[in-house]
Structure formats: C-alpha cells, structure tokens
C-alpha positions as CSV (number, residue, x, y, z in Angstrom):
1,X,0.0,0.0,0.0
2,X,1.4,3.4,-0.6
3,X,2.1,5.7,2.1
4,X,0.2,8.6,0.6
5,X,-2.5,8.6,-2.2
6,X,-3.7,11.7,-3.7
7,X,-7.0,12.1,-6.2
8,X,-9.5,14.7,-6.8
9,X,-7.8,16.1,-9.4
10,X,-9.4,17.1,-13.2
11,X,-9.9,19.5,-15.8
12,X,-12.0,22.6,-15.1
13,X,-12.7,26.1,-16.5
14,X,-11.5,29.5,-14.8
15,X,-13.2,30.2,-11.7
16,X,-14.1,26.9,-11.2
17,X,-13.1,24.5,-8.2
18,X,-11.3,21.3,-7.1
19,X,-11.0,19.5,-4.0
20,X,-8.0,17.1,-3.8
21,X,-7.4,14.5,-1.5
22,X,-4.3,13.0,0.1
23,X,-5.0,10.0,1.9
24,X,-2.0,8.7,4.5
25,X,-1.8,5.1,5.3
26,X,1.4,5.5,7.3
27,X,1.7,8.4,9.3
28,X,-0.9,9.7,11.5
29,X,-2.6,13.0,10.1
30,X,-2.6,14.3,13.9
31,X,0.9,14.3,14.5
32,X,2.5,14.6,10.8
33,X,3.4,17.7,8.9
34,X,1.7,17.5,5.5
35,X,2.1,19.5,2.5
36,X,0.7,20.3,-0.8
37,X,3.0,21.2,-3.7
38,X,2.4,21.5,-7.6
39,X,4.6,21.4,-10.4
40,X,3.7,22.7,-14.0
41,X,5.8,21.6,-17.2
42,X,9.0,22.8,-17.4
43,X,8.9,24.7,-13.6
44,X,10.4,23.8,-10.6
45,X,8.1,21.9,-8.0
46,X,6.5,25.2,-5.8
47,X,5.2,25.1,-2.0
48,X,1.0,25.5,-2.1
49,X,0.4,24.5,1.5
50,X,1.5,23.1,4.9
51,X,-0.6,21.7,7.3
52,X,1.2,20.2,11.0
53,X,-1.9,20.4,13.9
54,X,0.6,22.4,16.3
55,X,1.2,25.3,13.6
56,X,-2.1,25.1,11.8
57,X,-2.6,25.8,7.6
58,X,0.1,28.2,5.8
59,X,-0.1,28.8,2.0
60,X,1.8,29.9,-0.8
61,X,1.0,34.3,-1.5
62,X,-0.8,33.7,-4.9
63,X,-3.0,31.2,-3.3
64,X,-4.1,32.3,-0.2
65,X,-8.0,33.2,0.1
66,X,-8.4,30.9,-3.0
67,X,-7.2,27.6,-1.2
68,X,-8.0,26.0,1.7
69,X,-6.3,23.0,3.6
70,X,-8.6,20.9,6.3
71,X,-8.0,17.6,8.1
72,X,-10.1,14.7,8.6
73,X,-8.3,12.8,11.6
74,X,-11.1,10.2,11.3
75,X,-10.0,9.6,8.0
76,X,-6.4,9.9,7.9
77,X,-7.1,12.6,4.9
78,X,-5.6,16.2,4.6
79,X,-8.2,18.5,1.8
80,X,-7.5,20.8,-0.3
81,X,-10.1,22.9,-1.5
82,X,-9.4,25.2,-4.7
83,X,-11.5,27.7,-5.4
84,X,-11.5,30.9,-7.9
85,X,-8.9,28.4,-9.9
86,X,-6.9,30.0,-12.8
87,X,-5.4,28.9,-15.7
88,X,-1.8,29.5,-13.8
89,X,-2.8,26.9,-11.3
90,X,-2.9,23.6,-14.0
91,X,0.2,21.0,-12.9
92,X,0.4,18.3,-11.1
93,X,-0.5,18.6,-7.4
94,X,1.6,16.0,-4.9
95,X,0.8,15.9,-1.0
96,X,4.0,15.0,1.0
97,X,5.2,13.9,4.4
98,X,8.1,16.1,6.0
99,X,11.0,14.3,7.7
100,X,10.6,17.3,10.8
101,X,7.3,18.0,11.7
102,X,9.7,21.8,12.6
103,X,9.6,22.3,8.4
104,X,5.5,23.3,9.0
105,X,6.7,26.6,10.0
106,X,6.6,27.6,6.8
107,X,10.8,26.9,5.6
108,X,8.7,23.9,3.8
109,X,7.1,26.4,1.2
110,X,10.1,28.3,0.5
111,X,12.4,25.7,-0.1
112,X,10.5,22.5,-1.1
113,X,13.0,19.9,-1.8
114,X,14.7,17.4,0.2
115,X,12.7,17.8,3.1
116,X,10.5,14.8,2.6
117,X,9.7,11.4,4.2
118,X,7.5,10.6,1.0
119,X,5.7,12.0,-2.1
120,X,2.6,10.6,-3.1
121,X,2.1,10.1,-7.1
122,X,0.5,13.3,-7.7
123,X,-3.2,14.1,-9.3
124,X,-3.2,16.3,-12.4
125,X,-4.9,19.6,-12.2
126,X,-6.1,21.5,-15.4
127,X,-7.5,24.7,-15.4
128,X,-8.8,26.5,-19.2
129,X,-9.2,29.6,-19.8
C-alpha cells in the first residue's frame, strides 16, 4: 500500500473549483506535517500549503484566500479545496510527508526539496481559460 494517495484532481474552466485528496496510510494526520506542492511543465516543484496540527494551515501568496487545507483525523485525509482556480494553477498537485514536523513553520514552502519522508504520485490539475 502506498504511504500517501492523492486524487481529486481534473480539468475545469476558470473560476471553477477542485478538492483534492491525500489520503496517508502510514503516518498519522494528527501528529505529521503534510504539504501540498504542484509542479507545472518545465517549472520547478512550488510550495502550495503546509498543514502540522501544532502550527495550523500556511499557503503559498498567490494562493491564499483561494485555497484551503482541512484535516479529517477520522480519516487519515488532509483536503484541499481550490477555489476561484486560474489557468496558472494547471500542474500536477503532490501531497507529502516532512522528515521534521519543525519544516510546518513555513521553511517547507520556501524551499520544497529534500525535506520529505515521502511523495505521493500526484493528481493532475487542469484549469482553461
């Protein structure tokens, strides 16, 4: 079984929404530090948003009041709901599991790599103008 699964993801026009999944089968969601990244074609791998229960939700500038990350600790299951989406947010979303739970502070957005446990497969995201 893989550690983390991801799905929710699809093709939807501007201004629509999404809400992607990232199930853990591994880790607990109470006591793990979680993130959402995305990478587009051709672009590095960018930050989106961190979620660790002691330092609550932080996002990425250009998506804040557009996304939103919630737990279900019943579920093992970190959300991420996308609203207002733009054509700039099409890539491939991946949901993660940081080595330090201390990387939730937000150093996990600026500087995504190498700080894993884990990457899940990722779920495509495409957004048309």
């Amino acid at each position: 079984q893989e550690p983390l699964v991801e799905s929710g993801g699809g093709s939807v026009q501007a201004g629509g929404s999404l809400t992607l999944s990232c199930l853990l089968s591994e880790d607990p969601l109470s006591t793990s530090c979680i993130g959402w990244f995305r990478q587009a074609p051709g672009k590095e791998r960018e930050g989106v948003a961190l979620f660790y229960t002691h330092y609550g939700t932080r996002y990425a500038e250009d998506v804040k009041g557009r996304f939103t990350a919630s737990p279900d600790n019943a579920k093992n299951t970190l959300y991420l709901q996308m609203n207002s989406l733009k054509p700039e947010d099409t890539a491939m979303y991946f949901c993660a599991v940081a080595i330090y739970a201390s990387v939730c502070d937000g150093t996990w957005l600026r500087d995504p790599e190498g700080r894993e446990k884990y990457w899940g497969q990722g779920t495509q995201v495409t957004v048309s103008s």
